[in-house]
C-alpha positions as CSV (number, residue, x, y, z in Angstrom):
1,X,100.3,46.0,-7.6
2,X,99.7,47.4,-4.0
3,X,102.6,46.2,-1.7
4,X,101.8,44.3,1.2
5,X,102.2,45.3,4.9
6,X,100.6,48.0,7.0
7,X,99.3,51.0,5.9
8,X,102.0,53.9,5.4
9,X,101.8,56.6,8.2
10,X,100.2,59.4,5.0
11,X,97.1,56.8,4.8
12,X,96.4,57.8,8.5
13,X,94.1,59.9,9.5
14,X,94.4,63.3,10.2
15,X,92.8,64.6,14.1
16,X,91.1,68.2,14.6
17,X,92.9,70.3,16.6
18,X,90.2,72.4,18.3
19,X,92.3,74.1,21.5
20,X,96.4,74.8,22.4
21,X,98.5,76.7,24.7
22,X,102.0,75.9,26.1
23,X,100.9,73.7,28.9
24,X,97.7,72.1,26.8
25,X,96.1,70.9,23.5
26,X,92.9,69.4,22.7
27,X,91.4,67.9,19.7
28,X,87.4,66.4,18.5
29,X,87.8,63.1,18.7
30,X,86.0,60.8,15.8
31,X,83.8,58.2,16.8
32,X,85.2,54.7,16.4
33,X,88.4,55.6,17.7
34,X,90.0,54.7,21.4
35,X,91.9,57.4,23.7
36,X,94.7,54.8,24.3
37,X,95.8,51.3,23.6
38,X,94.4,47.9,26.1
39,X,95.6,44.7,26.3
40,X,91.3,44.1,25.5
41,X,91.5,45.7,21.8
42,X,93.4,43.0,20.3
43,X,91.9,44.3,16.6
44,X,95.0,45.8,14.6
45,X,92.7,48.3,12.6
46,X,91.8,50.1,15.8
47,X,92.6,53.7,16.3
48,X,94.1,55.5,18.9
49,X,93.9,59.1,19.9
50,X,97.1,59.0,22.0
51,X,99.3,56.8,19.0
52,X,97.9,59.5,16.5
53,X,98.1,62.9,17.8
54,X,101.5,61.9,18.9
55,X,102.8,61.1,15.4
56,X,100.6,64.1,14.1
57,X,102.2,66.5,16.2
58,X,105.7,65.2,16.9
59,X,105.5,64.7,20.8
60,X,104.4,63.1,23.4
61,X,100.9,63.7,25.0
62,X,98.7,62.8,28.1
63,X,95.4,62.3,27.9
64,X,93.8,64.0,30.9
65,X,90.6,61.9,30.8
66,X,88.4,59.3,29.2
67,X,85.6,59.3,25.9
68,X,84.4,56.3,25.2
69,X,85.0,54.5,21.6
70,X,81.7,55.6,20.3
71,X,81.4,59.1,21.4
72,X,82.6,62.2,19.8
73,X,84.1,65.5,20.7
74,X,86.6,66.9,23.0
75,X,89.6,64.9,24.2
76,X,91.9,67.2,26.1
77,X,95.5,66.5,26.7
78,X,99.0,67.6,28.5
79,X,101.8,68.3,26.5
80,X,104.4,67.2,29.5
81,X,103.2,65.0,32.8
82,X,103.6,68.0,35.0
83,X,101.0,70.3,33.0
84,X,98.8,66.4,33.4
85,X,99.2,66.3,37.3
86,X,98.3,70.2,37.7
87,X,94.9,69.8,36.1
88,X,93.9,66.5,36.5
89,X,92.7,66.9,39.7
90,X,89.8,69.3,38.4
91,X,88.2,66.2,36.7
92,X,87.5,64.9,39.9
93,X,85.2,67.6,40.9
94,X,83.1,70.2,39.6
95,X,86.8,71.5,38.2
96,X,86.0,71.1,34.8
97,X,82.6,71.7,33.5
98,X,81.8,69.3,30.6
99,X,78.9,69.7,28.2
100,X,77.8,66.9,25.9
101,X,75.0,66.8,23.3
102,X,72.9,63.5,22.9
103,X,69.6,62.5,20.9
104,X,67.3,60.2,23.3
105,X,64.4,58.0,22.7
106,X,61.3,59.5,23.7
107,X,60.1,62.8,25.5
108,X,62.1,63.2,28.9
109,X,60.5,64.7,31.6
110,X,60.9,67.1,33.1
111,X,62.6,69.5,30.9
112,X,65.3,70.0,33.3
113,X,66.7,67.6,35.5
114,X,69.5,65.8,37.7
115,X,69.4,62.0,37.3
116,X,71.1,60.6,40.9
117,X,71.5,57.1,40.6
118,X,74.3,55.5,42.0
119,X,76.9,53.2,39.8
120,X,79.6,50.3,39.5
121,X,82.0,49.9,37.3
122,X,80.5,46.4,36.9
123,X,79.7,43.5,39.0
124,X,82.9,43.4,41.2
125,X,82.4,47.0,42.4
126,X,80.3,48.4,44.7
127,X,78.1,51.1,43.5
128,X,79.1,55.0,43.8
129,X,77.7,58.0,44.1
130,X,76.8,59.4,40.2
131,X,75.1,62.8,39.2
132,X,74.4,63.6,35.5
133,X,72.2,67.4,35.0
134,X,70.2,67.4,31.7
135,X,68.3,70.0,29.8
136,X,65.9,69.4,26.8
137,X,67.0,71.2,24.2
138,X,63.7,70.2,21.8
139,X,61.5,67.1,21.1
140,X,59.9,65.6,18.4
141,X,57.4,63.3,17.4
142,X,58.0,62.0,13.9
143,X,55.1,60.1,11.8
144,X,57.1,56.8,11.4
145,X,57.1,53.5,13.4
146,X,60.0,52.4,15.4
147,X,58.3,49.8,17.3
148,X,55.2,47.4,17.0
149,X,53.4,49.7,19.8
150,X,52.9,53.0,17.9
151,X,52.3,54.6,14.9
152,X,54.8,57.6,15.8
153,X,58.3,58.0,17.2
154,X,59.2,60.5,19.6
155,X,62.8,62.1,20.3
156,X,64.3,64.3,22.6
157,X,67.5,66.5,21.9
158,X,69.7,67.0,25.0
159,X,72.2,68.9,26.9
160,X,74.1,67.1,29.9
161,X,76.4,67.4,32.4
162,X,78.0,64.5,34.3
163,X,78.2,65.9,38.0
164,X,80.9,62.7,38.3
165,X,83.0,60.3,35.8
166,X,81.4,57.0,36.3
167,X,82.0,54.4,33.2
168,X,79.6,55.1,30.4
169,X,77.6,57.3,33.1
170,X,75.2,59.3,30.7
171,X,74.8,56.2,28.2
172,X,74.0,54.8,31.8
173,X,72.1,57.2,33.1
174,X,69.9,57.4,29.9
175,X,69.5,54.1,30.2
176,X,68.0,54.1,33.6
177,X,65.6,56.6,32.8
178,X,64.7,54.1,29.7
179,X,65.4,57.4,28.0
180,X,68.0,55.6,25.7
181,X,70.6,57.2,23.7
182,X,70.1,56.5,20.0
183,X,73.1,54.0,18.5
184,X,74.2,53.3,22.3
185,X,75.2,49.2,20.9
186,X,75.8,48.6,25.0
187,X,73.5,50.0,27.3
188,X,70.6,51.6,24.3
189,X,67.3,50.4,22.8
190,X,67.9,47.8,19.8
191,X,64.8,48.4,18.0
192,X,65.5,52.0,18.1
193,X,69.2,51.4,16.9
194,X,67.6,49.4,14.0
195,X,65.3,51.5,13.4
196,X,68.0,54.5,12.8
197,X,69.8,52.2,10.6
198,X,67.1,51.3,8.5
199,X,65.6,54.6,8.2
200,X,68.2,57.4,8.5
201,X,70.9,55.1,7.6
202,X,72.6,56.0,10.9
203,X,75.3,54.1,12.0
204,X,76.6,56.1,14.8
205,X,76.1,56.4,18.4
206,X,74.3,60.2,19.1
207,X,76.2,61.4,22.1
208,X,78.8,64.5,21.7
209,X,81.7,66.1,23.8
210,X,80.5,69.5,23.3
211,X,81.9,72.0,25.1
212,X,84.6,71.9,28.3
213,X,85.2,74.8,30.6
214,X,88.2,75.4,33.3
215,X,90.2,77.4,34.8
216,X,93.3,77.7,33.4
217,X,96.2,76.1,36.4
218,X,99.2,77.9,35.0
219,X,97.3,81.4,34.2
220,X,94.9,81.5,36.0
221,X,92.2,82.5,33.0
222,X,89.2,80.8,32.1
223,X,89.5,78.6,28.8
224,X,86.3,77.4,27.1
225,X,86.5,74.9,24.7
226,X,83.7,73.6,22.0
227,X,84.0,70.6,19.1
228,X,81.8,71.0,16.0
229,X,79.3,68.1,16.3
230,X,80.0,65.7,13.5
231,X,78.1,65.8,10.2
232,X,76.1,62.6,11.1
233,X,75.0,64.2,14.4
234,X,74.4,67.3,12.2
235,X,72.2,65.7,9.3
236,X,70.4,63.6,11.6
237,X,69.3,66.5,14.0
238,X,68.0,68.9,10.5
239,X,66.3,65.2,9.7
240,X,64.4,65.7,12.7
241,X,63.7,69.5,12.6
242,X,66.3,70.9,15.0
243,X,69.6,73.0,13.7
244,X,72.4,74.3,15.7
245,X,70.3,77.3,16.8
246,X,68.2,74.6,19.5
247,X,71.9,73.7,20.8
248,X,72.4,77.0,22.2
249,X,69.1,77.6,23.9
């Protein structure tokens, strides 16, 4: 008979450690789980990264910035407060360089691009100044429906990098350009989420931490960092005729 109470701490799951040095470590972050805990998430099954990695690794960690719920990839942390303060500054500016893979609704034009559109956090806030830099990796026009308008679907693989940190900036961004990110629940295209579900069985939302570059505060080195997409992101982009070899053009 299986005892009641919480899960033991073995059931948990394990994180990917992708990055580490003295002063820093990083891991790819599942989708589905939270950086840290909020007095909003009041669901007890909820992950978080912070909770985690800190029982994974036996000490305390800082998480240097944000990835929302639903996103993938690189989640970099300190290992004290005072490596924390030393880079956190870089995330302000064009410190860190972060790279993020998404699949898109549509063929974006042009090929290359900067979307500048300002933002709010939400209706309280005035907006600010956002910046997100994109390049089309490949497209696709697939012979399926997605919608009642056309007999084809078409699809756009991308590369982007948020010039600034606004909340859910490229899901945003996307958005704007009605260019929506594929099983984006908030700010995407419902028929197109449906239409994932019920033909790819794709349950996830297609955006990616990819790759995160900086210089290194303590060593002054360069450090490049890069998290495997996930297999979803994986199966679904050979689904649509694009491998790992497009990600790198």
């Amino acid at each position: 008979m299986k005892p009641s109470g919480p899960e033991p701490f073995f059931n948990m799951p394990t994180l990917e450690l992708i990055y580490e040095d003295e002063y820093y470590i990083a891991i790819n972050k599942a989708a589905g789980v939270m950086v840290h805990k909020t007095a909003l998430e009041r669901d007890p099954e909820t992950l978080f990264a912070v909770q985690l990695f800190r029982d994974q690794i036996g000490q305390k960690v800082y998480p240097l910035h944000r990835l929302d719920r639903p996103t993938s990839g690189i989640l970099l942390f300190g290992k004290s407060s005072e490596a924390a303060s030393m880079l956190q500054p870089l995330f302000t500016g064009a410190g860190i360089i972060k790279s993020y893979l998404a699949i898109v609704r549509g063929f974006v034009t042009p090929d290359h691009g900067i979307i500048d559109h300002p933002l709010a956090k939400d209706l309280k806030y005035e907006n600010q100044a956002a910046l997100t830099e994109y390049w089309k990796l490949g497209e696709v026009e697939i012979p399926f429906s997605s919608s009642n308008r056309y007999d084809t679907s078409r699809y756009s693989l991308m590369k982007v990098y948020p010039h600034s940190g606004r909340m859910h900036q490229i899901r945003r961004h996307f958005a704007h350009m009605r260019n929506y990110i594929i099983g984006d629940n908030t700010h995407g295209d419902n028929k197109q989420n449906k239409f994932f579900r019920r033909q790819f069985n794709m349950h996830h939302m297609l955006l990616h931490a990819w790759k995160m570059k900086f210089n290194h505060p303590v060593f002054n080195e360069a450090v490049s960092i890069e998290a495997n997409a996930p297999e979803y992101f994986k199966d679904i982009s050979k689904k649509l005729g694009w491998d790992s070899t497009h990600w790198n053009t």
